[in-house]
C-alpha positions in Angstrom: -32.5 115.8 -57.2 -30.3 118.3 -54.7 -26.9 117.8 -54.2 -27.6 116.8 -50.4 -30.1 114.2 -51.9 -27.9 112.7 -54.4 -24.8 112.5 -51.5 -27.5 110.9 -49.1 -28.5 108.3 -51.5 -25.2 107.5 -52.5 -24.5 107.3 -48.7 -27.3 104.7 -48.4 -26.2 102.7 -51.6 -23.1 102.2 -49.9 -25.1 100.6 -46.8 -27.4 98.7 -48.8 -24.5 97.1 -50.6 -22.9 96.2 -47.2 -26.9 94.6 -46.4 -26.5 92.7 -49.5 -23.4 91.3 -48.6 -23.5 90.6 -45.4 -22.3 87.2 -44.1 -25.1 86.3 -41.4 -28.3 87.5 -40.0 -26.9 88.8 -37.6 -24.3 91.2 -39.5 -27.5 92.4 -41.4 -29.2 92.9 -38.6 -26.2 95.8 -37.4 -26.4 97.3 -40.9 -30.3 97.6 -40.7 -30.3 99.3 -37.5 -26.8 101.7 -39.1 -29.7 103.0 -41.8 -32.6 103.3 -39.7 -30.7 105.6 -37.2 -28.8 107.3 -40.6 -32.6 108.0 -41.6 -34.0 109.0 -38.2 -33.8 112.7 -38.5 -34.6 112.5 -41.8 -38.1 110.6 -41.1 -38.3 113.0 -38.4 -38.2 116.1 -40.9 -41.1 113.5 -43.6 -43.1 112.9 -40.7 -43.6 116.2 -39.9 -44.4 117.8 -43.7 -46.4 114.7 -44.2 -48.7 114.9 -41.2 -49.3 118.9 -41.9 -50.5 118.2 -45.4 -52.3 115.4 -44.1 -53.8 118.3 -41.4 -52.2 117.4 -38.5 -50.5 121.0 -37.9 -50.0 120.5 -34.1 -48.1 117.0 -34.9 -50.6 115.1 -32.6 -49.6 112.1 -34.9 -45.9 112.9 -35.4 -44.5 110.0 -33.5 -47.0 107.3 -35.0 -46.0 108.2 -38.4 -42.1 108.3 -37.4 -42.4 104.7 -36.2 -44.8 103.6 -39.5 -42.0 104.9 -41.8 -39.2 103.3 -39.4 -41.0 100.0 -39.8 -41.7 99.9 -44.1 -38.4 101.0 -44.2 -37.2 98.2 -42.5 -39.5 96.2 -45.1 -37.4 97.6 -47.7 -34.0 96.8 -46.2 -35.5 93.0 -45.2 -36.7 92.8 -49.3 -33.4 93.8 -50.6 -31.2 91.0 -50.1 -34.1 89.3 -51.4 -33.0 88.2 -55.5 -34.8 91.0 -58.0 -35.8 93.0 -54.8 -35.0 97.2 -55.2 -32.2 96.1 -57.2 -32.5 98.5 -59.7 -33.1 101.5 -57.4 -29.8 103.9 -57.3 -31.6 107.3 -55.6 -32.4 105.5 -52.4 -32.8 108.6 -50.5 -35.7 109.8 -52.9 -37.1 106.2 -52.8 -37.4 105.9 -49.3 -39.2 109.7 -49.3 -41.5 107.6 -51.9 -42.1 104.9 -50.0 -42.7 106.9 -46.4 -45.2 109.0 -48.3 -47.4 106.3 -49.8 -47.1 104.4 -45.8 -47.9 108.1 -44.0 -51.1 108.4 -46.5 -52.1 104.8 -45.3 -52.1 105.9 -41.7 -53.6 108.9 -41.6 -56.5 107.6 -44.3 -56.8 104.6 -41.6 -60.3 105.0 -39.9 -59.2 105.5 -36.3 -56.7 108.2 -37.3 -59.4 109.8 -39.7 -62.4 109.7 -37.1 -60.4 111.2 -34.3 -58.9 114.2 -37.1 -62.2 115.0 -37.8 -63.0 115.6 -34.4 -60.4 117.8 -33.5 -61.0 119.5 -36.8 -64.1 120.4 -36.0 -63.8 121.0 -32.3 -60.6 123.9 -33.5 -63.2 125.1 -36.2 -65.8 125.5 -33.9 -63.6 127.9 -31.6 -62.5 129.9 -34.3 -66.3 130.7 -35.1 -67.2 130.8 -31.3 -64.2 134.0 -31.7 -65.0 135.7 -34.6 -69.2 135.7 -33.4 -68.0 137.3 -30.4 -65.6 139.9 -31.8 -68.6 140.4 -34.5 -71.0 141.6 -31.8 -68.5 144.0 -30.2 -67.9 145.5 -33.1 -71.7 145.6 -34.9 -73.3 146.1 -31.4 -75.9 143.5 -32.2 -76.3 140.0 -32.8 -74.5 138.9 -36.5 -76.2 137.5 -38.9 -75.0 133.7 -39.2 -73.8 134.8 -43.4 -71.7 137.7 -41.5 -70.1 134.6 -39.3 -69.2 133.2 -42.2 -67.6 136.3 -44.1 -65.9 137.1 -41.5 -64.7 133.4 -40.1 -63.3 132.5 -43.5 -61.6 136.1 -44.5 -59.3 135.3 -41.4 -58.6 131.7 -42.9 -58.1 133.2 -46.3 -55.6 135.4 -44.6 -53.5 133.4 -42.5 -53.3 130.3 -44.5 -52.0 129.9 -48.2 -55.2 127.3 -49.2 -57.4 127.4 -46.7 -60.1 125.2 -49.3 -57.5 122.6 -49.2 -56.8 122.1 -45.5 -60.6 122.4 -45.1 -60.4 125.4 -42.4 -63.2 127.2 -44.3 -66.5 128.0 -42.4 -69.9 126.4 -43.6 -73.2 127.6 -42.3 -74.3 123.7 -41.1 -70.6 124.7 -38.6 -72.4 127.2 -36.5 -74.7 124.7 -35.1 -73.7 123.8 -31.9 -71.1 126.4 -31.4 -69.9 126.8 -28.2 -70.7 130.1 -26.2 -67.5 131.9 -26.6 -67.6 132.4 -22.5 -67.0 129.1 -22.2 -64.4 128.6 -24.4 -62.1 131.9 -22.7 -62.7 130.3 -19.8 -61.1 127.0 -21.1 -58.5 128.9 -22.1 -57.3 130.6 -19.4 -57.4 127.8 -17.5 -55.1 125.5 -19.3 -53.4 128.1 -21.1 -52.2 131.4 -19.5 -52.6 130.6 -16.2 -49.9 127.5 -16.5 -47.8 128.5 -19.5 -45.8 131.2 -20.6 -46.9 130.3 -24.2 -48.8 127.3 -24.6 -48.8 123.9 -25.5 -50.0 124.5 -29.0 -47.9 127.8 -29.4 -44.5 126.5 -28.3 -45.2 123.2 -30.8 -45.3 126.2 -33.6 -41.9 127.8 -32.1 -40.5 124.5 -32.4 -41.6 123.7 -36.1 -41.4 127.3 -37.1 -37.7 127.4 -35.1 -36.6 123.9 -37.3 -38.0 125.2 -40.3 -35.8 128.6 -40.1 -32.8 126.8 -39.1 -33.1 124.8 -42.5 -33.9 127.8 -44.7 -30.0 128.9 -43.2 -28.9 124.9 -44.4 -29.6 121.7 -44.7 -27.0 120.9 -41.1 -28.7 123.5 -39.1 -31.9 122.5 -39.8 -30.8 118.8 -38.4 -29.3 120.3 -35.4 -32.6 121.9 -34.5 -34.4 118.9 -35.4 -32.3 117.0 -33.2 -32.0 119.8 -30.0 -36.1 120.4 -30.6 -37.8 117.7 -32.2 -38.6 116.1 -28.7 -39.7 118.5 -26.8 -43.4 118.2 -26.7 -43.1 114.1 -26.9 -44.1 112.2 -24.3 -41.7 112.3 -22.4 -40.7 115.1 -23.4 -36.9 115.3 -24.3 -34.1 118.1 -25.8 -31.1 116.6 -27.8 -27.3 117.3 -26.8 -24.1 118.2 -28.2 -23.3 114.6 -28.3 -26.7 113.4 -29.2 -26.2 116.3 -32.3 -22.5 115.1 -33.4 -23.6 111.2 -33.3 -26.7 111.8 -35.2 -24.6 114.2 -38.1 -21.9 112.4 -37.8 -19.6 115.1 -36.9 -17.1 116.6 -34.4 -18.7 117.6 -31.0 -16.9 120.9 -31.7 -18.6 121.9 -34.9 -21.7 120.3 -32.9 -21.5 122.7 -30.2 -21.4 125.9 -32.9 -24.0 124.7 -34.8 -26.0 124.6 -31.2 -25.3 128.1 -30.5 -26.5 129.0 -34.2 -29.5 127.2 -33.6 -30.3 129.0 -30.2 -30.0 132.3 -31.6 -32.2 131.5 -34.6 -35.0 130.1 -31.6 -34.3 132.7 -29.6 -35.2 135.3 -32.6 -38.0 133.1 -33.9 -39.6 133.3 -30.0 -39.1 137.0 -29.9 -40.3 138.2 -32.8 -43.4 135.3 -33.3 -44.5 135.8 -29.2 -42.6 138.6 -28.2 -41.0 136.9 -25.4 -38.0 136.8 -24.4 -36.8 133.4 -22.9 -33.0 132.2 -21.9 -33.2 129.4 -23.9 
């Protein structure tokens, strides 16, 4: 366990203690919704690892599985006060990151969630080989063969992901059918994507995780200030935190809020620059 684990859990034993004691339904009622926004950036930062090992890397689900941890959580906190419920759990921190796991695996194994996966899965797969067919022509001056498709399709996986047989990005012959001329899909392109953005929709949710994930390689508190400036942007609506919104959630001075703001900027700013090569005043 990490020191910032062991002082969060120790943070929530102290909560769950004042749930255990509390004098009315109401007064538990305060102290469950004083954990749940306590936990918020945290299930913020689960949902998002969770839904990426689950293959949602463009965190279409992120918000769903935000509110399904929210909700067993609140399970938890309603069992506790219960006589022999959790009582002998002291890491509460790595329990709940139990708990949201096993809930998150539910979800996304739920048939709605796994049909609708699948098709996006295959629709981004299907673009991929649509691209490489078409760079394979210009460069062979002839039609590929649908083995060289293949080749060529998964050495680019193999390349740009760490375990590409795991996410289940790799290119099978019985994929090519159906394949959308690759016309088609620049067209598609252009249209929603460099006519109307400066980077689009799926890049700048990359900036943003990519962005958060830098900031918390630098520490645990930057990483929670761009979780809390970014982590909206590309909800619906879409949102950016504050200085106050920062200080509330970290529980700190509006001051040290403010700095860690700037820090984060710079990190984005850098991130966006050297990922897109654009520069933008953010």
């Amino acid at each position: 366990m990490t020191a910032d684990s062991k002082r969060y859990s120790a943070e929530l034993a102290v909560m769950i203690d004042e749930l255990r004691t509390a004098p009315n339904q109401t007064a538990r009622r305060r102290v469950e919704d004083k954990v749940l926004r306590y936990m918020l950036p945290h299930f913020q930062q689960w949902a998002r690892t969770l839904g990426r090992h689950s293959g949602d890397v463009y965190g279409s689900h992120r918000d769903d599985v935000i509110s399904v941890i929210a909700e067993r959580t609140l399970e938890v906190l309603r069992e506790a006060v219960l006589p022999g419920k959790h009582d002998k759990v002291e890491a509460w921190y790595s329990y709940l990151n139990g708990i949201s796991r096993y809930a998150a695996l539910a979800y996304f194994n739920s048939s709605e969630v796994t049909a609708a996966s699948g098709m996006v899965a295959l629709q981004r797969k299907q673009r991929h080989i649509a691209r490489v067919r078409e760079d394979l022509r210009k460069k062979l001056g002839r039609e590929p063969e649908r083995t060289e498709i293949v080749d060529a399709a998964n050495e680019q996986m193999r390349a740009r992901r760490s375990n590409p047989e795991k996410q289940g990005v790799l290119v099978e012959l019985t994929d090519l059918d159906g394949v959308l001329p690759v016309a088609d899909i620049a067209d598609h392109d252009r249209a929603v994507e460099e006519d109307d953005y400066v980077i689009s929709p799926i890049e700048g949710r990359e900036l943003v995780e990519l962005a958060i994930e830098t900031c918390f390689e630098h520490s645990s508190e930057l990483g929670k200030t761009a979780e809390v400036w970014l982590g909206d942007l590309y909800s619906e609506p879409p949102a950016m935190g504050t200085v106050t919104e920062i200080a509330r959630t970290l529980h700190i001075r509006q001051d040290k809020a403010s700095d860690l703001l700037g820090t984060a900027r710079t990190i984005t700013r850098t991130v966006l620059q050297e990922r897109f090569n654009i520069a933008l005043p953010i």
